[in-house]
Structures are given as structure tokens and as C-alpha cells.
C-alpha positions as CSV (number, residue, x, y, z in Angstrom):
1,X,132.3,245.6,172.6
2,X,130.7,243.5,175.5
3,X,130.2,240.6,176.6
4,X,128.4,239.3,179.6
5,X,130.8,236.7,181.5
6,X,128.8,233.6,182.0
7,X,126.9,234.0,178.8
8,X,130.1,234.5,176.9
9,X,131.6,230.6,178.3
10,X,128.0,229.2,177.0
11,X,129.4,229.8,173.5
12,X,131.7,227.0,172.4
13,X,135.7,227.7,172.7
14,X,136.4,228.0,169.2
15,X,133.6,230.6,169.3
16,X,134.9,232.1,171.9
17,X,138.0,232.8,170.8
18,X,137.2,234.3,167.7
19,X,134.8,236.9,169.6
20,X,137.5,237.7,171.7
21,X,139.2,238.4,168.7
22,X,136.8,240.5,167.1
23,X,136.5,242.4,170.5
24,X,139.9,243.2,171.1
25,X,140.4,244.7,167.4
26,X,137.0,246.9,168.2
27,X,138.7,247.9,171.5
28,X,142.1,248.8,170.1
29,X,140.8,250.8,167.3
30,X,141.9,254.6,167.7
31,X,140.4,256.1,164.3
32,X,137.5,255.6,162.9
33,X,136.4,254.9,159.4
34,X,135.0,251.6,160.9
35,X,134.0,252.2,164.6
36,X,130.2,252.9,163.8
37,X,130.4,249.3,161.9
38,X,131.9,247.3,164.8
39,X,129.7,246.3,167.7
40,X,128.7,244.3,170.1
41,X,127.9,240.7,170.5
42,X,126.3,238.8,173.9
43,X,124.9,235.8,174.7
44,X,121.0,235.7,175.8
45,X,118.7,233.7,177.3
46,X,116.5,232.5,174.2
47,X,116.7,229.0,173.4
48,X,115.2,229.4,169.4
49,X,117.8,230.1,167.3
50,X,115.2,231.5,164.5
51,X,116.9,229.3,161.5
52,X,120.2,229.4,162.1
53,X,122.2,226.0,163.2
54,X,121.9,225.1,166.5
55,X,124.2,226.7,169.1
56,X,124.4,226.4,172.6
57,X,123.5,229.8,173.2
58,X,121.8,231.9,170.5
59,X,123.1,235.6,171.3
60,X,121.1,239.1,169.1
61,X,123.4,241.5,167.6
62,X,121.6,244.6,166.0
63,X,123.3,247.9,165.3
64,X,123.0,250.5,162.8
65,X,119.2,250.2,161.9
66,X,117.0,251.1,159.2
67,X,113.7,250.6,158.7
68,X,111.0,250.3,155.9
69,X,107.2,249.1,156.2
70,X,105.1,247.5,153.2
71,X,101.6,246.6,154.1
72,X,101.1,245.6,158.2
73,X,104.9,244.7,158.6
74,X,108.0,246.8,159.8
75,X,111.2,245.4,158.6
76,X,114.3,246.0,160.3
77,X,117.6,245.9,158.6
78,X,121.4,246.4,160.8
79,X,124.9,245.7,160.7
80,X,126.3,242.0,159.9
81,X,127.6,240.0,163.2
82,X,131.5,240.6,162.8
83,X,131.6,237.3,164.5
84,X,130.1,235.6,161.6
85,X,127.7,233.6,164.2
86,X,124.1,235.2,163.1
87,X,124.1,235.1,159.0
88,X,127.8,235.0,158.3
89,X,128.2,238.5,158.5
90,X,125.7,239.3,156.6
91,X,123.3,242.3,156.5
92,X,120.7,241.2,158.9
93,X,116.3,241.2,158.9
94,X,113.9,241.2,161.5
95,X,110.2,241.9,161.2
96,X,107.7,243.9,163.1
97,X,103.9,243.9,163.5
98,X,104.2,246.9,166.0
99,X,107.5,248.5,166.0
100,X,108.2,247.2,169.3
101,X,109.0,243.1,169.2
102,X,111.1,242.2,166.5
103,X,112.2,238.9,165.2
104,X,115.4,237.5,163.2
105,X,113.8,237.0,159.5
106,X,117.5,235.8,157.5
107,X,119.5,238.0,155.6
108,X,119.6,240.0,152.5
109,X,123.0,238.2,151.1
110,X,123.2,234.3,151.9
111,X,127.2,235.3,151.3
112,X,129.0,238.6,150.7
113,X,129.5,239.7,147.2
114,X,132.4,238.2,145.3
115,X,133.3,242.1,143.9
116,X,133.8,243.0,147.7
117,X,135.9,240.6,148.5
118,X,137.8,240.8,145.6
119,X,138.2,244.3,146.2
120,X,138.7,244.8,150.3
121,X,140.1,241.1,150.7
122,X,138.4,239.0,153.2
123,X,136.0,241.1,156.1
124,X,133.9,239.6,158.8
125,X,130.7,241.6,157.9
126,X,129.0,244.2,155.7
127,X,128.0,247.4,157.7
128,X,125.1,250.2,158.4
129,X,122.7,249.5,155.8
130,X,119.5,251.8,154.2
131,X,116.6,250.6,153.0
132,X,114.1,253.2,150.6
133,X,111.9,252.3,147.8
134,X,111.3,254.6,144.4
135,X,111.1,253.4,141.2
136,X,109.7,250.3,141.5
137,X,111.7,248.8,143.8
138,X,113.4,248.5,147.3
139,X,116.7,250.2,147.4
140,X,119.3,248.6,150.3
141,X,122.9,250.7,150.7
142,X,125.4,249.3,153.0
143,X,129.1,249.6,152.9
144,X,132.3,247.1,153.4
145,X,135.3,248.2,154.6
146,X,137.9,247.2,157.1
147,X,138.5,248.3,160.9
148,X,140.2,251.4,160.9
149,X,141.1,252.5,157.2
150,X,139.1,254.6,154.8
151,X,139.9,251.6,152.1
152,X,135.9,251.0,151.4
153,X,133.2,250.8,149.1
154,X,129.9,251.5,149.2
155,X,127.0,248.9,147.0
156,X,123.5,248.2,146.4
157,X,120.9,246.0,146.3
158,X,117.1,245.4,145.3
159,X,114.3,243.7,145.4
160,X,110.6,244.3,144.1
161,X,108.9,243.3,147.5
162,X,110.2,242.9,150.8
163,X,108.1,240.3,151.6
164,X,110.0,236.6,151.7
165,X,106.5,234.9,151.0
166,X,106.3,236.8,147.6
167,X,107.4,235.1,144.3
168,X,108.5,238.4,143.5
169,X,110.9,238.7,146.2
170,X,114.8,237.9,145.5
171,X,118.0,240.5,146.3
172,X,119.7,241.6,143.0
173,X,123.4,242.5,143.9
174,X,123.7,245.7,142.1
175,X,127.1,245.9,142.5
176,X,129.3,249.0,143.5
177,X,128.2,252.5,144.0
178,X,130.7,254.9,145.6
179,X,134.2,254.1,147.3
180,X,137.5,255.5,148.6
181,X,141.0,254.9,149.3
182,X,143.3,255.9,151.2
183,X,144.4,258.5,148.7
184,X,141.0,260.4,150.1
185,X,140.6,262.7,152.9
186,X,137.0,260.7,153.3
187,X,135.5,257.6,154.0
188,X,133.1,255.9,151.8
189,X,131.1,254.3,154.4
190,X,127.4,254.4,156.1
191,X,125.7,255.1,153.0
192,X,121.8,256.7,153.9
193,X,119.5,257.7,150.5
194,X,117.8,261.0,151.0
195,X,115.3,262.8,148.4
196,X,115.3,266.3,148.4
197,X,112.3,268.7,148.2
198,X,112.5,268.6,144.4
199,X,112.4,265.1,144.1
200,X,116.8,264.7,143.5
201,X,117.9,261.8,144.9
202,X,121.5,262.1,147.1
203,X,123.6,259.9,149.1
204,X,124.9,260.9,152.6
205,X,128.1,259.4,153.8
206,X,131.3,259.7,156.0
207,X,133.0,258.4,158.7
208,X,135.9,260.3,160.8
209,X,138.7,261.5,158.3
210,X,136.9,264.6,156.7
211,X,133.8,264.7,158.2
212,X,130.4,263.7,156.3
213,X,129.8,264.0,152.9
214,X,127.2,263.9,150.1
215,X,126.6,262.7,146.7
216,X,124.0,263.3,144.4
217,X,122.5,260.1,142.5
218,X,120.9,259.3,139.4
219,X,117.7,257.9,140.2
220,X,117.1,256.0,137.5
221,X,120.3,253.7,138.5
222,X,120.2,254.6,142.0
223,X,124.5,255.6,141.5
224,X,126.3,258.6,140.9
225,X,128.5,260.0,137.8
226,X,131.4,258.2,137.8
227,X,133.2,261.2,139.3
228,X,130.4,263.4,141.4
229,X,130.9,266.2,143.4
230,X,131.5,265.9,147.1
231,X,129.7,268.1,149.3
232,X,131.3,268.4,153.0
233,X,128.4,268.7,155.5
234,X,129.9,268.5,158.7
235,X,132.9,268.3,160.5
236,X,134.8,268.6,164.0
237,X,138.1,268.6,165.3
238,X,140.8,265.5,165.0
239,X,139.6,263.0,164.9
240,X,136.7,264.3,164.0
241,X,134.6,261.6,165.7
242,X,131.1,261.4,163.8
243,X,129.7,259.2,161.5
244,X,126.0,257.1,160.7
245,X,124.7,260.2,159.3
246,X,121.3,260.8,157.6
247,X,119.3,263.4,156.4
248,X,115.0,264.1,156.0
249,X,113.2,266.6,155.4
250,X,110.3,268.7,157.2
251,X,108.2,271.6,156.7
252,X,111.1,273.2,154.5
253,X,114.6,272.2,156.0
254,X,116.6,269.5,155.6
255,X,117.7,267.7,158.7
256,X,121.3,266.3,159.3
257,X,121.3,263.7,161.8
258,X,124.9,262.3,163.0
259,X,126.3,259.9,165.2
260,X,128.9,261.9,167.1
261,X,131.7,260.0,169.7
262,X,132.8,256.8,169.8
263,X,131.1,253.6,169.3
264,X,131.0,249.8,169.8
265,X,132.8,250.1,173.7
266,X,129.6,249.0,175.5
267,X,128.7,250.9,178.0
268,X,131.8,252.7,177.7
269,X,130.6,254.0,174.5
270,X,130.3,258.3,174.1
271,X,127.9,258.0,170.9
272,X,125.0,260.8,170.8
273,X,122.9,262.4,167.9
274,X,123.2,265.5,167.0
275,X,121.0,267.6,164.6
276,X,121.3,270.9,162.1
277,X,119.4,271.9,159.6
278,X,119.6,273.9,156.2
279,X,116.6,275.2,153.4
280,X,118.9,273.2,150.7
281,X,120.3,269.4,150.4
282,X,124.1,270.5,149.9
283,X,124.2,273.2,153.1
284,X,125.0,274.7,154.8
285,X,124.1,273.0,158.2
286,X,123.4,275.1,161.2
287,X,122.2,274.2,164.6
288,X,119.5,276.0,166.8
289,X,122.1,278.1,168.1
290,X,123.2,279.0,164.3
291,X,126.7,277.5,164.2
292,X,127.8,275.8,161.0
293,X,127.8,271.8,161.0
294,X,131.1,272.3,159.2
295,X,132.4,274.5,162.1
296,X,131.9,271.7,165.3
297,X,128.1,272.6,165.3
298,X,124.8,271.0,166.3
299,X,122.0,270.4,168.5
300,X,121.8,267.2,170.9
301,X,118.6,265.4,169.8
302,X,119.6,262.1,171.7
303,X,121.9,261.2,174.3
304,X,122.3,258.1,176.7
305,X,118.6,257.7,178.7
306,X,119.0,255.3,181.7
307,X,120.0,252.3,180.9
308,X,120.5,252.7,177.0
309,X,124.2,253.8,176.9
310,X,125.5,255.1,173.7
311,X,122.6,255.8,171.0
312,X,123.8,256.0,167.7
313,X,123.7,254.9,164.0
314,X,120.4,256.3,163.8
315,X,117.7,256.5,160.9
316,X,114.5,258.5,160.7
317,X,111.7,256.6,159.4
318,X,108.6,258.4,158.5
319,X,105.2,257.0,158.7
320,X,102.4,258.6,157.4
321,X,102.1,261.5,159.2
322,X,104.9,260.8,162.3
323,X,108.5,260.2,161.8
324,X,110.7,258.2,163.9
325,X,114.0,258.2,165.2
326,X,115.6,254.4,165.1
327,X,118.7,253.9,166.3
328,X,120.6,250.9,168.2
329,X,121.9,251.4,172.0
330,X,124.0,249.6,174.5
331,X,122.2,248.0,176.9
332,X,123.7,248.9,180.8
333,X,121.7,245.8,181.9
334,X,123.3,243.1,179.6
335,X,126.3,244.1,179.5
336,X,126.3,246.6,176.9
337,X,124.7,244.5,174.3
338,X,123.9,246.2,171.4
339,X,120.2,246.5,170.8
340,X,117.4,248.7,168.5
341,X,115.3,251.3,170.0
342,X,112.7,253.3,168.5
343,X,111.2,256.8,169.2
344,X,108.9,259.3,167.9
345,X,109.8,262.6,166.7
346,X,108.1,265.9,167.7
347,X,108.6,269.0,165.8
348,X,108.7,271.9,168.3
349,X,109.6,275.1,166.9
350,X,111.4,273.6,163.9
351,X,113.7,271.4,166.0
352,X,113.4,267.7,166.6
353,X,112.5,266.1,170.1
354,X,112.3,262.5,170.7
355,X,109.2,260.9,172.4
356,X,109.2,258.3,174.9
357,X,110.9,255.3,173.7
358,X,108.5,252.5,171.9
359,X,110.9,249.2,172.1
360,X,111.2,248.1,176.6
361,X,113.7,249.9,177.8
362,X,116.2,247.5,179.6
363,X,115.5,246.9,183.2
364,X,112.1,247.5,182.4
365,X,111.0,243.9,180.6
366,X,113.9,244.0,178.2
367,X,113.8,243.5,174.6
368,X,112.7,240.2,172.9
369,X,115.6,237.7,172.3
370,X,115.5,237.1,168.5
């Protein structure tokens, strides 16, 4: 977590105190299920609060994004603010014309699902959504779940359009997909849809515990049988730090992004990305130097690049013909605020290779403050 000091006494005290709060939990967390959900909040200069009640210092808080386009705009989805202070905690939008300004656009829930609560007791926020559209409509995963414990659950929701102007648009709470306990040796959290090459629809998730895992899906509900088979993907030694994982595929391999190391510490943060990559959904996973996922493998795609400490919870979005990496960073400049950057991926002899970054790079302009 970060917060700059003279931005942080802008907020008001009761503020304060319960983003101190929420920093010192992130801080004193040693295992993970939850570290890629918990991140930073800061203070910044804007003085538009983008429809949210007036504060005294409006502050951006985006980790874990995914991204989606319908017709000329990018939409942006990440994390809820654990301090409750943008949306309630709620799964957060922003909208693009050019993938590299983005502005706060509300969120998905105006309050978290009554079955979550019900089920996990009260939490600050819902965590690492993804966003993909098939049959008809727009398909959002995200996860609740509580710092440090593998108690979670995975839901949905969808919408026909994604566009607020529509009379179409409205967010159906679909309701539970997938969850765990801590009876399991995983954690149900940091859902991210995939399609394989024969059309199957699966869902990749994990956090620390056992490593990641994968699910397949019925794609005519968008949820599994009501007891699939778990696929193990990848996994390292104790504590076996990754998480945020995704998968796409390219010219005849399927890609396994993972967030590997430890988040939401600012600029103290270890995150990276690694990749691995197998000819079918369920694996095996080996990196370019042909080491198993599942044995401590794969292939550093992204690591920290100047002043963007930390990448992590990352998403590849494909766009016609050129896929992206997306992924949120701590920003060196602020303080380690959390922030989104996107980059675009080139194929070199069937390994992925991020291009120059398309959102400013801190110290260099900064990012928009919405």
C-alpha cells in the first residue's frame, strides 16, 4: 500500500483512519489468497470527483484490469477501492477513446451482492474482475474473498451492451460460480474466462495455496458442473507466490500469463509476469527454456520498467489483429499509487514481447487523474 504524506492529510480524519486501516492489514498480510486483491490508494491532484460526493481530495485507485471494446470505446474494469471511498468497493469502470486517457464511468454493482455477504460476511471490496462477451452478452467474473484466507467465491454478471447510454444496458447479478474453503488446498479467486481453440469455454483461477487452476464452463450458463475437475497449471515453492493469471491463445499454443511475487507494498512490491505455453487448454505449461509451469517454470514477459514498480494482475486483450498486455503498476513517482498501463504484444519466435508502453509513463506527464 502507499500513500503519499501530504495528500494522505487532505483526506478527512475519519478517512484517514480507516485507510490506515486498510493499509496496515495489506502490509501485515504473509499469505496470499488476497494479496493480488489488496492495493493501493493515494490522493491526487484532480479537483473533479467524476460523480461521486464531494471530497476534499478525489484520489484514483485501479488494479487488476481488464478490458473490452464495443464500437469506438475501451472500457476498463479493476479492483473495488478497499477503502470504500471510490464506489463503495465496488467493481470499478473507466472509459477510453484511445487506450491511453481513461476516465471513472461508475460501477458495475451500486452495492455488493446480498449472497456474498451472506456468505463471506462483510468485505470492503469485490476483487480482479474479467470482462468477455459470447452468447449474446457481456460476461464480468470477479471474486470476493477476505485478506489472507482461501474462504472465497467466485460470481458473475451481464449485461447486453456495455454502453450506459443504451436502454439495453443494466448488470444482472448472476449469482455464484465457483468457490472454496478452507477445506481446499486452492483459492477460488481472480477468475479470467478463456476460449480454447475448439471453441470450450474454461475458467482460470488461483491464488498462493496450490498454485493456479482451471475449470471448464458450460457456455450456455457461463458456470461449471456442480463438481468440475480441477486442472493444476502452475505452481512454485511455499508460499507459492503467484496469482492474477490468464490464459490466450496464438498461432496454436495456449498462453499462461501469471502474476508471480508479492503485491499491493508500493514500490516495495516484487510482482512480475511470467509466461508458458502448451498446444492444449489443461497443460501442461512449459516455458521457452521447456520447464513445466507446475515445476517453478516460466518466462519473464514483464518486470518493473523505470518508474512502474511491480506490474501485475495482468489481462491480454486482443484487438483485431494486435493483442495487448494490460496490467496495473505502482507508480515510483506517487508514491506507489496503483495505476493501469497498457502494452502491445509482439510475437517473436512463439514467445511474447511487450511493446513500448501506450498509457504516460510516470515522470514522463503522468496518467490522467480520474
Amino acid at each position: 500500500m502507499r500513500f503519499p504524506a501530504a495528500s494522505f492529510l487532505k483526506i478527512p480524519a475519519a478517512r484517514r483512519t480507516r485507510l490506515a486501516l486498510v493499509t496496515g492489514i495489506a502490509v501485515t498480510v504473509a499469505l496470499g489468497g488476497t494479496l493480488a486483491a489488496v492495493a493501493a490508494t493515494g490522493a491526487t491532484a484532480s479537483t473533479e470527483a467524476h460523480g461521486q460526493a464531494a471530497q476534499s481530495s478525489p484520489y484514483i485507485y485501479v488494479h487488476d484490469p481488464t478490458l473490452a471494446k464495443q464500437g469506438g470505446t475501451y472500457y476498463l474494469f479493476s479492483t473495488g477501492d478497499p477503502a470504500g471511498v471510490i464506489g463503495n468497493g465496488n467493481i470499478q469502470i473507466r472509459t477510453s477513446p484511445n487506450l491511453r486517457s481513461w476516465t471513472y464511468d461508475g460501477t458495475v454493482f451500486a452495492t455488493k451482492p446480498a449472497w456474498i455477504t451472506s456468505t463471506l460476511g462483510s468485505i470492503p471490496n469485490l476483487w480482479a474482475p474479467d470482462i468477455s462477451y459470447f452468447d449474446g452478452l457481456w460476461h464480468l467474473y470477479y471474486a470476493g474473498s477476505s485478506f489472507g484466507s482461501n474462504n472465497s467465491v467466485i460470481g458473475l454478471a451481464t449485461t447486453p451492451t456495455l454502453d450506459p447510454g443504451s436502454p439495453r444496458y443494466h448488470w444482472t447479478d448472476d449469482g455464484l460460480v465457483f468457490s472454496s474453503t478452507s477445506a481446499d488446498n486452492f483459492n477460488a479467486i481472480d477468475p479470467s474466462l478463456v476460449t480454447a481453440a475448439d471453441g470450450g469455454k474454461w475458467l482460470v483461477l488461483g491464488s498462493f495455496w496450490s498454485g493456479i487452476k482451471l475449470i471448464a464452463l458450460d457456455a450456455a450458463t457461463g458456470k461449471p458442473a456442480a463438481s468440475p475437475t480441477v486442472y493444476s497449471l502452475a505452481a512454485k515453492a511455499s508460499p507459492d507466490a503467484e496469482e492474477g493469471a490468464g490464459i490466450t491463445y496464438h498461432d496454436g499454443y495456449h498462453y499462461l500469463f501469471v502474476s508471480v511475487g508479492f503485491c499491493c507494498r508500493g514500490i516495495s512490491s516484487t510482482y512480475h509476469i511470467q509466461v508458458g505455453r502448451s498446444t492444449t487448454i489443461t497443460g501442461p505449461y512449459l516455458d521457452a527454456a521447456g520447464t513445466p509451469m507446475l515445476n517453478a517454470g516460466g518466462m519473464d514477459v514483464q518486470g518493473t520498467d523505470g518508474g512502474m514498480i511491480g506490474p501485475g494482475g495482468e489481462f491480454v486483450f486482443v484487438d483485431g489483429g494486435t493483442s495487448y498486455l494490460v496490467y496495473h503498476y505502482y507508480d515510483a513517482f506517487d508514491a506507489g499509487d496503483a495505476w493501469v498501463q497498457v502494452r502491445p504484444i509482439i510475437w517473436a519466435d512463439g514467445w511474447p514481447v511487450t511493446g513500448q508502453p501506450l498509457v504516460p509513463m510516470p515522470g514522463r506527464g503522468g496518467p490522467p487523474a480520474s
